[in-house]
Chimera marker file (.cmm) of the C-alpha trace (Angstrom):
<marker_set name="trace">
<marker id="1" x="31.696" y="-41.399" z="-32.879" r="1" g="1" b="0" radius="0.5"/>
<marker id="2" x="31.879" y="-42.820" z="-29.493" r="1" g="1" b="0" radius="0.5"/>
<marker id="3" x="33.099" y="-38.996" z="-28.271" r="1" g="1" b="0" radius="0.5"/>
<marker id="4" x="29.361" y="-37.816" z="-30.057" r="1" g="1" b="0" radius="0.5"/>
<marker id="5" x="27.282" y="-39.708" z="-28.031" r="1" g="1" b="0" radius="0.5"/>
<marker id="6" x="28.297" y="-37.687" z="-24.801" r="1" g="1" b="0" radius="0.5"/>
<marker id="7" x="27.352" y="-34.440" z="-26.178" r="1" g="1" b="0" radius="0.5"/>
<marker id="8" x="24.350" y="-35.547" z="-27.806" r="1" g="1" b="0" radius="0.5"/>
<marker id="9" x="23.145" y="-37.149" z="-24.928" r="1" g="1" b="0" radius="0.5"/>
<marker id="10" x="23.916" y="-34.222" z="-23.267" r="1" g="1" b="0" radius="0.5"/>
<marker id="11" x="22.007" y="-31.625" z="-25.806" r="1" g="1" b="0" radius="0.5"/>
<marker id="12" x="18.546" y="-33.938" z="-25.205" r="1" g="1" b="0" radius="0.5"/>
<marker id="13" x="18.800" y="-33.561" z="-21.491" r="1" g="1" b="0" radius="0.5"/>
<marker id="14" x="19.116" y="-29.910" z="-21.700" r="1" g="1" b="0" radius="0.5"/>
<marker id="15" x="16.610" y="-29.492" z="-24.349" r="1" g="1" b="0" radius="0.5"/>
<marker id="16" x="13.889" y="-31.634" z="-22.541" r="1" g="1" b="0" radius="0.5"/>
<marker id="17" x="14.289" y="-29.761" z="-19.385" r="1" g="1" b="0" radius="0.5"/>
<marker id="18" x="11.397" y="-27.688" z="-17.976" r="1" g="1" b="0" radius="0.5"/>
<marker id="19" x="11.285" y="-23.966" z="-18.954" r="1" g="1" b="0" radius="0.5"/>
<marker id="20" x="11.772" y="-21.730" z="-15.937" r="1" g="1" b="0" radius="0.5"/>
<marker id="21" x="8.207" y="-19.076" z="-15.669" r="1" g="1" b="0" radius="0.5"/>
<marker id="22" x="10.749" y="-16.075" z="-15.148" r="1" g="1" b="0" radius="0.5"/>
<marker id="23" x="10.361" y="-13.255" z="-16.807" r="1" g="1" b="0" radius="0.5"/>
<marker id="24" x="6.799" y="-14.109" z="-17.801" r="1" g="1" b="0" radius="0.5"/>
<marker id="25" x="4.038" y="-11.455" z="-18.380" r="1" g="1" b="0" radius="0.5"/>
<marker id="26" x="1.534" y="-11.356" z="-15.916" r="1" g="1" b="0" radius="0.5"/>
<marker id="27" x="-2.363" y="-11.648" z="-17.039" r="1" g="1" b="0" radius="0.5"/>
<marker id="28" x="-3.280" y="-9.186" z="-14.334" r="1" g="1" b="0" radius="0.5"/>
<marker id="29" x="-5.332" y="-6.491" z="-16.045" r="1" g="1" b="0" radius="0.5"/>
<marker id="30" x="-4.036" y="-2.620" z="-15.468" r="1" g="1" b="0" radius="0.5"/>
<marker id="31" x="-6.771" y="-1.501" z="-12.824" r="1" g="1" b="0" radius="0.5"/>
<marker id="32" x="-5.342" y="2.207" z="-12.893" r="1" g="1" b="0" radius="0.5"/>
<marker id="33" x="-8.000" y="4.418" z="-11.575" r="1" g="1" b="0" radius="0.5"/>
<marker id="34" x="-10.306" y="5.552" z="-8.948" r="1" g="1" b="0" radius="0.5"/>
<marker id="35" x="-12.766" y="3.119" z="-7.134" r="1" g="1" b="0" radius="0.5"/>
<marker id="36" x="-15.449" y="3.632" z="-4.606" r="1" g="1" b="0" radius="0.5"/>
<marker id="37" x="-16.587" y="1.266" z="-2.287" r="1" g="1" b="0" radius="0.5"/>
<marker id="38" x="-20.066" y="-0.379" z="-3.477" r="1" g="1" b="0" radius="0.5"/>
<marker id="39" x="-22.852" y="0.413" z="-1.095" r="1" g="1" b="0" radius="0.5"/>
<marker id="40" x="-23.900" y="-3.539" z="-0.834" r="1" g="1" b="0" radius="0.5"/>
<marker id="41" x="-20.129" y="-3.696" z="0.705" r="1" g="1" b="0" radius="0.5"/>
<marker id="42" x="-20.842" y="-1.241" z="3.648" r="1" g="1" b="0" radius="0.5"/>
<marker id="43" x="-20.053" y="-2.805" z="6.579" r="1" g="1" b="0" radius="0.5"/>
<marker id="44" x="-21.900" y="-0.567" z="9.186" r="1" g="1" b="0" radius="0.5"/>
<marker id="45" x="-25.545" y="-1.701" z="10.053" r="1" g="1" b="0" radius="0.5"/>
<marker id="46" x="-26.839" y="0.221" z="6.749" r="1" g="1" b="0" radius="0.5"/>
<marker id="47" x="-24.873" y="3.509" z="7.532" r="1" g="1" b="0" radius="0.5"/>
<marker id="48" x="-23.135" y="5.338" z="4.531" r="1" g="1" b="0" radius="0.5"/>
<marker id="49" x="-19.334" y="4.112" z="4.308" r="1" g="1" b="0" radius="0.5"/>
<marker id="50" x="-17.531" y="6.511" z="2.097" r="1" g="1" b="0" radius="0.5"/>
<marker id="51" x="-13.786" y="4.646" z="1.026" r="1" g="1" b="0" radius="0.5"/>
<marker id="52" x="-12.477" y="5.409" z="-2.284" r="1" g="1" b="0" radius="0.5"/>
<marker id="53" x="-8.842" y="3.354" z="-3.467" r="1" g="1" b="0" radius="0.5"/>
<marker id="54" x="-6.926" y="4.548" z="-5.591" r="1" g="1" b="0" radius="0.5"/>
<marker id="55" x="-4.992" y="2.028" z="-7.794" r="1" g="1" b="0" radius="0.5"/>
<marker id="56" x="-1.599" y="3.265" z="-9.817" r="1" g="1" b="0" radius="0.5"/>
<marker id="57" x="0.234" y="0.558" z="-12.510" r="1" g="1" b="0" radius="0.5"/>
<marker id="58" x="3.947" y="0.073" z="-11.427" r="1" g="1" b="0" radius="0.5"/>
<marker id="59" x="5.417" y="-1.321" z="-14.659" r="1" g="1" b="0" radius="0.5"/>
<marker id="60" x="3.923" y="-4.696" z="-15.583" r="1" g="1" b="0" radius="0.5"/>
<marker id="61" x="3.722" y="-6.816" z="-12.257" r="1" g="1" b="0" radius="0.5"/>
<marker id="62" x="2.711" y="-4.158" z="-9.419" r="1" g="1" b="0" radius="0.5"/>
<marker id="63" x="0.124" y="-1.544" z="-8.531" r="1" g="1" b="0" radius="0.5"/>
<marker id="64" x="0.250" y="1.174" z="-6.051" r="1" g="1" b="0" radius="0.5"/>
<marker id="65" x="-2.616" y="1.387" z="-4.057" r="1" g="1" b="0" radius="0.5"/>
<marker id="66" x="-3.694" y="4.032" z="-1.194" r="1" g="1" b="0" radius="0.5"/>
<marker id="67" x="-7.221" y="3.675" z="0.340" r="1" g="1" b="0" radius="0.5"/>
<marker id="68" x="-8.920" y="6.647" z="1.637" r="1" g="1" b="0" radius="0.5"/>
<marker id="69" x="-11.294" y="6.176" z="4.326" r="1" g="1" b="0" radius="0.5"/>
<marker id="70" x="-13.446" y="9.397" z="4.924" r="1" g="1" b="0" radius="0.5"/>
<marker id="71" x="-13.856" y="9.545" z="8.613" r="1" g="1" b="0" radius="0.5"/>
<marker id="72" x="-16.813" y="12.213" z="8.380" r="1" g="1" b="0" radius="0.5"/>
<marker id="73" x="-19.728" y="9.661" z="7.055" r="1" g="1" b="0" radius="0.5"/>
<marker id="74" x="-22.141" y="8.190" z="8.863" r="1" g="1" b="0" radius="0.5"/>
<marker id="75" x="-20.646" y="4.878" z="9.327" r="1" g="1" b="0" radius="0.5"/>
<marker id="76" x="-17.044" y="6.694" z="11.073" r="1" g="1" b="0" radius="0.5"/>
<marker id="77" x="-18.954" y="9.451" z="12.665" r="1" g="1" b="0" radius="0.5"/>
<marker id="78" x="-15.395" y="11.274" z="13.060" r="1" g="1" b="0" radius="0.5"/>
<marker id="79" x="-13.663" y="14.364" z="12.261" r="1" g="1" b="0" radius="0.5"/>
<marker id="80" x="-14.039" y="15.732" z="8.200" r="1" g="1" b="0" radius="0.5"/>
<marker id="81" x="-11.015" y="14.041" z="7.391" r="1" g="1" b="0" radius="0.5"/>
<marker id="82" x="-9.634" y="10.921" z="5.089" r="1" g="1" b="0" radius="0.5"/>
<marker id="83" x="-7.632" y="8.639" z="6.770" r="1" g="1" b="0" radius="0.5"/>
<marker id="84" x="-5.008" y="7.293" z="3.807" r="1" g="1" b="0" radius="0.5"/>
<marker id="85" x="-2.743" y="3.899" z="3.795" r="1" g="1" b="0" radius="0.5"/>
<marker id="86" x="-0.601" y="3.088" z="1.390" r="1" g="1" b="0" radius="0.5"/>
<marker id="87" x="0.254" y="-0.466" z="-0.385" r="1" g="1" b="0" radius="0.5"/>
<marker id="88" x="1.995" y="-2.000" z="-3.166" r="1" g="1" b="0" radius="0.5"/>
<marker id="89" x="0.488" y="-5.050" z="-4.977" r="1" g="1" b="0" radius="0.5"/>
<marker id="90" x="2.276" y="-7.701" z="-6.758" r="1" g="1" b="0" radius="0.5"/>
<marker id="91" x="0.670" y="-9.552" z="-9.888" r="1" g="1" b="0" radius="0.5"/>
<marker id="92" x="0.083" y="-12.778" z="-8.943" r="1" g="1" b="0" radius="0.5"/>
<marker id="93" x="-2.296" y="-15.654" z="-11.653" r="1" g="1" b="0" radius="0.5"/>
<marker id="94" x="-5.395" y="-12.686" z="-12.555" r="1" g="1" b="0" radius="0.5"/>
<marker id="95" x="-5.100" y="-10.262" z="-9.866" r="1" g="1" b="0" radius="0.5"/>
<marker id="96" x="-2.950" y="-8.536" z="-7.591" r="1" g="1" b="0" radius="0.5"/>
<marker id="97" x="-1.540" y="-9.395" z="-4.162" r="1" g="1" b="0" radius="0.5"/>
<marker id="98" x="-0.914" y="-7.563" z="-0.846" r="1" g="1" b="0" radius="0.5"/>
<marker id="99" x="1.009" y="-8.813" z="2.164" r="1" g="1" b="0" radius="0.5"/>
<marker id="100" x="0.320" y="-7.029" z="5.115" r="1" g="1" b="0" radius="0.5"/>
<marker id="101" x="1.164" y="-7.797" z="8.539" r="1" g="1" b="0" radius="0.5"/>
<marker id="102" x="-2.521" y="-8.590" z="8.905" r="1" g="1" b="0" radius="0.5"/>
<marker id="103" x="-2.918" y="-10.574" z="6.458" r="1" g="1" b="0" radius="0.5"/>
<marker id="104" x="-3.080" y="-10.357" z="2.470" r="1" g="1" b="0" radius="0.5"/>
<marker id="105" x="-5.452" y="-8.634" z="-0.203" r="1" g="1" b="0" radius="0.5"/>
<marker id="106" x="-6.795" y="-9.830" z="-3.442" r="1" g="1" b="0" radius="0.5"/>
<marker id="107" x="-7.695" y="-7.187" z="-6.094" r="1" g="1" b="0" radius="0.5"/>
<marker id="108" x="-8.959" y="-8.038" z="-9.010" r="1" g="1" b="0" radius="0.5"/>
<marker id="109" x="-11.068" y="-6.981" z="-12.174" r="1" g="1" b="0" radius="0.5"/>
<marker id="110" x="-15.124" y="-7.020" z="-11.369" r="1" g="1" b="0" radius="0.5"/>
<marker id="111" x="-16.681" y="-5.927" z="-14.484" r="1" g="1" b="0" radius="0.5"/>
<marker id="112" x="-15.292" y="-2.409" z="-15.011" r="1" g="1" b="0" radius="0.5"/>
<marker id="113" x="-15.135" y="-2.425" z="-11.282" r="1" g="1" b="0" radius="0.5"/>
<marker id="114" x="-12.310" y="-4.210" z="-8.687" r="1" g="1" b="0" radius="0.5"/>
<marker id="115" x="-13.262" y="-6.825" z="-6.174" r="1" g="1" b="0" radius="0.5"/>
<marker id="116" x="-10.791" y="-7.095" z="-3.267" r="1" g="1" b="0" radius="0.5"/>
<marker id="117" x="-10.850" y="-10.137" z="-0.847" r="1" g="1" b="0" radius="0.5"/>
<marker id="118" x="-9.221" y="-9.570" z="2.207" r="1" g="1" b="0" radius="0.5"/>
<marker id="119" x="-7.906" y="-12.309" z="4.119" r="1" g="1" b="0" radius="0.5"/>
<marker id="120" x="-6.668" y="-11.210" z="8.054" r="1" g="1" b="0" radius="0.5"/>
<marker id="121" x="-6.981" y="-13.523" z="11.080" r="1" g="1" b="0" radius="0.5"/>
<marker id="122" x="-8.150" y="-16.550" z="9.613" r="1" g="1" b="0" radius="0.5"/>
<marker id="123" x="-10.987" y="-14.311" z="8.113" r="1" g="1" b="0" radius="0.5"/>
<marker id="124" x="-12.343" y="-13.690" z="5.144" r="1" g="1" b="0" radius="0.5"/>
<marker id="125" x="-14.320" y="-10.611" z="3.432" r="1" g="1" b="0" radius="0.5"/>
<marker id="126" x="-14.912" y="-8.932" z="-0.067" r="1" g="1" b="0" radius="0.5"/>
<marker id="127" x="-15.353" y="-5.823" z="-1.067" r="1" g="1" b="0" radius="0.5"/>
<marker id="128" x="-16.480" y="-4.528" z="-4.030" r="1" g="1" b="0" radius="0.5"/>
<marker id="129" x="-15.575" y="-1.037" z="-5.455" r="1" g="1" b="0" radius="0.5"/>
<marker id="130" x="-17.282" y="0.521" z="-8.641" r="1" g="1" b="0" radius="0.5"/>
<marker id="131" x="-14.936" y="2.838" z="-10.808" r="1" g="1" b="0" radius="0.5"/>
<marker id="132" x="-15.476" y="6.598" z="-9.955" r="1" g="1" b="0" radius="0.5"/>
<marker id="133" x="-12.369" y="7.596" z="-12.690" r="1" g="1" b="0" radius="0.5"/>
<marker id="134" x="-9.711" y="6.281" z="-14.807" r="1" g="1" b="0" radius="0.5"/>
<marker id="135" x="-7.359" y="9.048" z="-13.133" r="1" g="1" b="0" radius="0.5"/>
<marker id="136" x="-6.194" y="8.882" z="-9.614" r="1" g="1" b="0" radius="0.5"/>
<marker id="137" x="-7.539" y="11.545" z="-7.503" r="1" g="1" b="0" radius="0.5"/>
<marker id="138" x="-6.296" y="12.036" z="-3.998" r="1" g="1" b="0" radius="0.5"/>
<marker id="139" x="-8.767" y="13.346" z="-1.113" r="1" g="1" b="0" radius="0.5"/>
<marker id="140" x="-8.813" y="16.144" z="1.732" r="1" g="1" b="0" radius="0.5"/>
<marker id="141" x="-7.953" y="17.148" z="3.992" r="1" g="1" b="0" radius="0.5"/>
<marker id="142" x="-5.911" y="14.525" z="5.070" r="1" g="1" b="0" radius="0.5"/>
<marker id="143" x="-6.252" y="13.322" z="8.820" r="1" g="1" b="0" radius="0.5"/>
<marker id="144" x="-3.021" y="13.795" z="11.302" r="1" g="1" b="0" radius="0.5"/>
<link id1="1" id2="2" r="1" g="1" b="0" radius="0.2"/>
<link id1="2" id2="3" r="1" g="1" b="0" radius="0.2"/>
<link id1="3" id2="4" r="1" g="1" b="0" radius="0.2"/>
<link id1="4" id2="5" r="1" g="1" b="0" radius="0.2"/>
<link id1="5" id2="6" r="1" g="1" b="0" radius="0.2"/>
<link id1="6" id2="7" r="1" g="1" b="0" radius="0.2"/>
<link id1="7" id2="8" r="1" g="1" b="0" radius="0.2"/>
<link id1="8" id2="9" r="1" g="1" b="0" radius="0.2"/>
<link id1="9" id2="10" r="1" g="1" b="0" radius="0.2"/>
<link id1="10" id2="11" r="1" g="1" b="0" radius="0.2"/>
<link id1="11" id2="12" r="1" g="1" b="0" radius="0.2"/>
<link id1="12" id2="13" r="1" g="1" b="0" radius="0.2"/>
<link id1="13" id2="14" r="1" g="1" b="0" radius="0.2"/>
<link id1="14" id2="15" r="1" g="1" b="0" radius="0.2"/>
<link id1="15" id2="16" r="1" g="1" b="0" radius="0.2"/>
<link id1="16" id2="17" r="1" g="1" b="0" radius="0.2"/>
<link id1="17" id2="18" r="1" g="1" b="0" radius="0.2"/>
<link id1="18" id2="19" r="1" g="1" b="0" radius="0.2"/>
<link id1="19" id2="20" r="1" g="1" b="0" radius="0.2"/>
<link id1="20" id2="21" r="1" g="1" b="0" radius="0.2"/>
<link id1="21" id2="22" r="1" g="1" b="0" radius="0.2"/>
<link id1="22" id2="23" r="1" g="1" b="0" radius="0.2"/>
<link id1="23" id2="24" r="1" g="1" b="0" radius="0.2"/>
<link id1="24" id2="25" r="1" g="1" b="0" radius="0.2"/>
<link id1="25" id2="26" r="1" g="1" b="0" radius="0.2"/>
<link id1="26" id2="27" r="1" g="1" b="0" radius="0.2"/>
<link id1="27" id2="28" r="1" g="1" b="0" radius="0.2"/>
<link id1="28" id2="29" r="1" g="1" b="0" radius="0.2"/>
<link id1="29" id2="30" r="1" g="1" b="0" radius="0.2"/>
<link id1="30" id2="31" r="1" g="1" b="0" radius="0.2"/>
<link id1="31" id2="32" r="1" g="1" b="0" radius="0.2"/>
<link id1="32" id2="33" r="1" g="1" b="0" radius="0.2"/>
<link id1="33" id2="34" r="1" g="1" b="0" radius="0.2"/>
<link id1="34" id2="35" r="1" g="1" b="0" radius="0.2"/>
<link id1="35" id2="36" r="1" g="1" b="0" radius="0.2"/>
<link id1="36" id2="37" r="1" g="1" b="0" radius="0.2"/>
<link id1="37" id2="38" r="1" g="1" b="0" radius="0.2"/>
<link id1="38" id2="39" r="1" g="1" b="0" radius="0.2"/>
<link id1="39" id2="40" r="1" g="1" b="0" radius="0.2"/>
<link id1="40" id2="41" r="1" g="1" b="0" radius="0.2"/>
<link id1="41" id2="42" r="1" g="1" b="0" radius="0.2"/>
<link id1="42" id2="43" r="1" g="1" b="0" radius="0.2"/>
<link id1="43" id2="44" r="1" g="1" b="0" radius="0.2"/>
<link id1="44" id2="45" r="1" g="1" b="0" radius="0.2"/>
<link id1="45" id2="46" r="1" g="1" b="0" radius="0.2"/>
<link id1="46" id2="47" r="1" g="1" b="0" radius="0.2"/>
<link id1="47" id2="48" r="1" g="1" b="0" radius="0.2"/>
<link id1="48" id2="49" r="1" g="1" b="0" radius="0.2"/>
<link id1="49" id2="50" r="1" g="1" b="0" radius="0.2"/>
<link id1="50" id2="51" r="1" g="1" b="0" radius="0.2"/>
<link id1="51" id2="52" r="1" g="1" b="0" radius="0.2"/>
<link id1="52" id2="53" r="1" g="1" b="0" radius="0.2"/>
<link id1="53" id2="54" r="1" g="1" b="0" radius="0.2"/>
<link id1="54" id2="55" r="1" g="1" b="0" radius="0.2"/>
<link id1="55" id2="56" r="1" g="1" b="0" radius="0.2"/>
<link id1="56" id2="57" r="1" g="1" b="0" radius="0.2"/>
<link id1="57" id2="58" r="1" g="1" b="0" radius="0.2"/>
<link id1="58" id2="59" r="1" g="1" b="0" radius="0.2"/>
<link id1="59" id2="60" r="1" g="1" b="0" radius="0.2"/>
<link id1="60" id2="61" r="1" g="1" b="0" radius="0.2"/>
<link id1="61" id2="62" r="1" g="1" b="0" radius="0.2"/>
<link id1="62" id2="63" r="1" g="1" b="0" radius="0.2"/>
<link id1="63" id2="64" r="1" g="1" b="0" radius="0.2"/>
<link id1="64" id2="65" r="1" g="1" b="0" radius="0.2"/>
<link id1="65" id2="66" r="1" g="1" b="0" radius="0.2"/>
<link id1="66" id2="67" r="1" g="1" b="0" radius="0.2"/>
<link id1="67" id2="68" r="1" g="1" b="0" radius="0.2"/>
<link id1="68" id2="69" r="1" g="1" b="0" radius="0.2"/>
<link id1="69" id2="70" r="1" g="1" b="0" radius="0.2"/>
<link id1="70" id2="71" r="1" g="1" b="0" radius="0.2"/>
<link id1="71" id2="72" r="1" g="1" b="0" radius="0.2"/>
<link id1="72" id2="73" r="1" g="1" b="0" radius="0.2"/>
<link id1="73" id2="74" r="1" g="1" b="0" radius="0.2"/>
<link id1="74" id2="75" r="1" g="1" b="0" radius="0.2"/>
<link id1="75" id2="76" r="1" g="1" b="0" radius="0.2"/>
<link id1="76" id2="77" r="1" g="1" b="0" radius="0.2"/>
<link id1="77" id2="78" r="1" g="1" b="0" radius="0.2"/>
<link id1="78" id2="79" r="1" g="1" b="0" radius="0.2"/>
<link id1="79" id2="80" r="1" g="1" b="0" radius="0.2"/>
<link id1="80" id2="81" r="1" g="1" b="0" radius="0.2"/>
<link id1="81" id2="82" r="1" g="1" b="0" radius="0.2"/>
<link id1="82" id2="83" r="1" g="1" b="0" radius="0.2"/>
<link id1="83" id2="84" r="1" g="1" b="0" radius="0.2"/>
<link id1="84" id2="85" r="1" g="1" b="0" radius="0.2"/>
<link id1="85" id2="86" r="1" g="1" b="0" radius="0.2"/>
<link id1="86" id2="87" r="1" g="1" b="0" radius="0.2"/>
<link id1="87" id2="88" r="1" g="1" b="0" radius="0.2"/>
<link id1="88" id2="89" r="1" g="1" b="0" radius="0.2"/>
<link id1="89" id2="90" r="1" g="1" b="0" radius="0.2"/>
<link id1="90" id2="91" r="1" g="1" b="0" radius="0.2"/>
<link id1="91" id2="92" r="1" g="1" b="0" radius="0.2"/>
<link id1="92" id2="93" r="1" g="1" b="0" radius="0.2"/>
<link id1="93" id2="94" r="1" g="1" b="0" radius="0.2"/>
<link id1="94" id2="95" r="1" g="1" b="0" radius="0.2"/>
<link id1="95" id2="96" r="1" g="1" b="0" radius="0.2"/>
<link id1="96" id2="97" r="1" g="1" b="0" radius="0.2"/>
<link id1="97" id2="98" r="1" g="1" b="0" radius="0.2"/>
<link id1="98" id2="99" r="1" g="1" b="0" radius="0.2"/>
<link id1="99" id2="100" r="1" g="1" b="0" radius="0.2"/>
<link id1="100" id2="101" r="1" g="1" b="0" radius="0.2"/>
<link id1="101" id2="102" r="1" g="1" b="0" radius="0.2"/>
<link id1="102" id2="103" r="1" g="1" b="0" radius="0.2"/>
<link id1="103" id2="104" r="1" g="1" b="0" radius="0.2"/>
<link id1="104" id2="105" r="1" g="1" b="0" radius="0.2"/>
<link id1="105" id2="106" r="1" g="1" b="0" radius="0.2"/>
<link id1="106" id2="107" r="1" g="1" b="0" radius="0.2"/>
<link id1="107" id2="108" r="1" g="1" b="0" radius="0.2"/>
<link id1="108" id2="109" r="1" g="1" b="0" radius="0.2"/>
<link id1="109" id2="110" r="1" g="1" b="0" radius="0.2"/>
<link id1="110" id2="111" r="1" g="1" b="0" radius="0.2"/>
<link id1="111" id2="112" r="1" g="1" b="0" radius="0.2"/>
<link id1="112" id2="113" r="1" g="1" b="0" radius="0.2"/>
<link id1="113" id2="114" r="1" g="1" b="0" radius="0.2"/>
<link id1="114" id2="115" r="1" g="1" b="0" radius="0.2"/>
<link id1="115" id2="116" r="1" g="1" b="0" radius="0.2"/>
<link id1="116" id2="117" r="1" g="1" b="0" radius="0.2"/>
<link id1="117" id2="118" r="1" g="1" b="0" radius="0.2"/>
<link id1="118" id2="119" r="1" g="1" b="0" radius="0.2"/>
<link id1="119" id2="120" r="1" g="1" b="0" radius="0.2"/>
<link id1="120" id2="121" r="1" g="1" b="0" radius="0.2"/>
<link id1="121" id2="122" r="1" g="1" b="0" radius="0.2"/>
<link id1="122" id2="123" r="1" g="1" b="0" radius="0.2"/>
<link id1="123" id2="124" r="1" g="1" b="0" radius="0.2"/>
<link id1="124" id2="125" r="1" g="1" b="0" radius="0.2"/>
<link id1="125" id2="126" r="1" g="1" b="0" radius="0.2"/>
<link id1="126" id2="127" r="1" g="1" b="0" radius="0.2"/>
<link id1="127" id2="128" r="1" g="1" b="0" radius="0.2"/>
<link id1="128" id2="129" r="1" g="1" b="0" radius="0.2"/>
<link id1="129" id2="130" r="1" g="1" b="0" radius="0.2"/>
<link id1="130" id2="131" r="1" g="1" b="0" radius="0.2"/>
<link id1="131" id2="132" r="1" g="1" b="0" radius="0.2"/>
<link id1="132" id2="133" r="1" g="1" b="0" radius="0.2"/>
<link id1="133" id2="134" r="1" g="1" b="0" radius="0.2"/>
<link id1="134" id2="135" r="1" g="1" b="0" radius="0.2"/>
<link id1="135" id2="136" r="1" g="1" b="0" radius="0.2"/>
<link id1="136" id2="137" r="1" g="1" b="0" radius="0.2"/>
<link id1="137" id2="138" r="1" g="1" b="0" radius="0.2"/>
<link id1="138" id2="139" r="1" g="1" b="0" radius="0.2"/>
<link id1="139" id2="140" r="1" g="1" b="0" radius="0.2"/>
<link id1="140" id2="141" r="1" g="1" b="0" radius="0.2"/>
<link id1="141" id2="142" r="1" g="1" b="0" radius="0.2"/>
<link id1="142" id2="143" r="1" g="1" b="0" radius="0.2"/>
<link id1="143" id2="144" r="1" g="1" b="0" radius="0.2"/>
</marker_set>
């Protein structure tokens, strides 16, 4: 009996121990589609800012996303191009999260829209995008 109480003893410390989250599903909502950027989120004195993102489901826990920024509008006033970046978000609580060497972006369901907060040099902004498509459509011409 004495031997028993070891390994008992044993068996309630490793059943009371606290469950590791690994491996747990994410709650982040699959945002595949095509967004625009609201027109209450232009950020140019009133002048039309054309950005559309495009967001792409990588399994479970991460989302490709490219942004494409159409330099011809009237907030740009550049060449008729889209300027395109590229990023890959990881699920993080409800949304999604981007490092960048900037900073970090917050996307996350707004409705049947996405609202992403972007944090970059101790500043803070959000920008709100209304769904154009539930495919991903890619822009042109592309600028060099």
């Amino acid at each position: 009996m004495k031997k028993l109480i070891p390994v008992i003893i044993f068996l309630l410390i490793l059943g009371c121990e606290d469950k590791k989250d690994e491996g747990a599903a994410s709650t982040a909502p699959d945002l595949t589609g095509t967004y625009k950027l609201n027109k209450d989120s232009w950020n140019c004195d009133g002048a039309e800012d054309v950005i559309y993102v495009t967001i792409e489901q990588q399994g479970s826990n991460s989302i490709k996303v490219n942004v494409w920024d159409y330099y011809g509008d009237a907030c740009d006033d550049g060449t008729d191009c889209y300027w395109s970046e590229k990023y890959t978000g990881n699920a993080e609580g409800n949304g999604y999260k981007i490092r960048d060497t900037g900073g970090t972006i917050i996307i996350e369901a707004n409705g049947d829209g996405i609202k992403a907060t972007i944090n970059e040099d101790g500043q803070s902004n959000i920008e709100n995008y209304d769904r154009e498509s539930s495919d991903i459509k890619t822009y042109a011409p592309v600028c060099s």
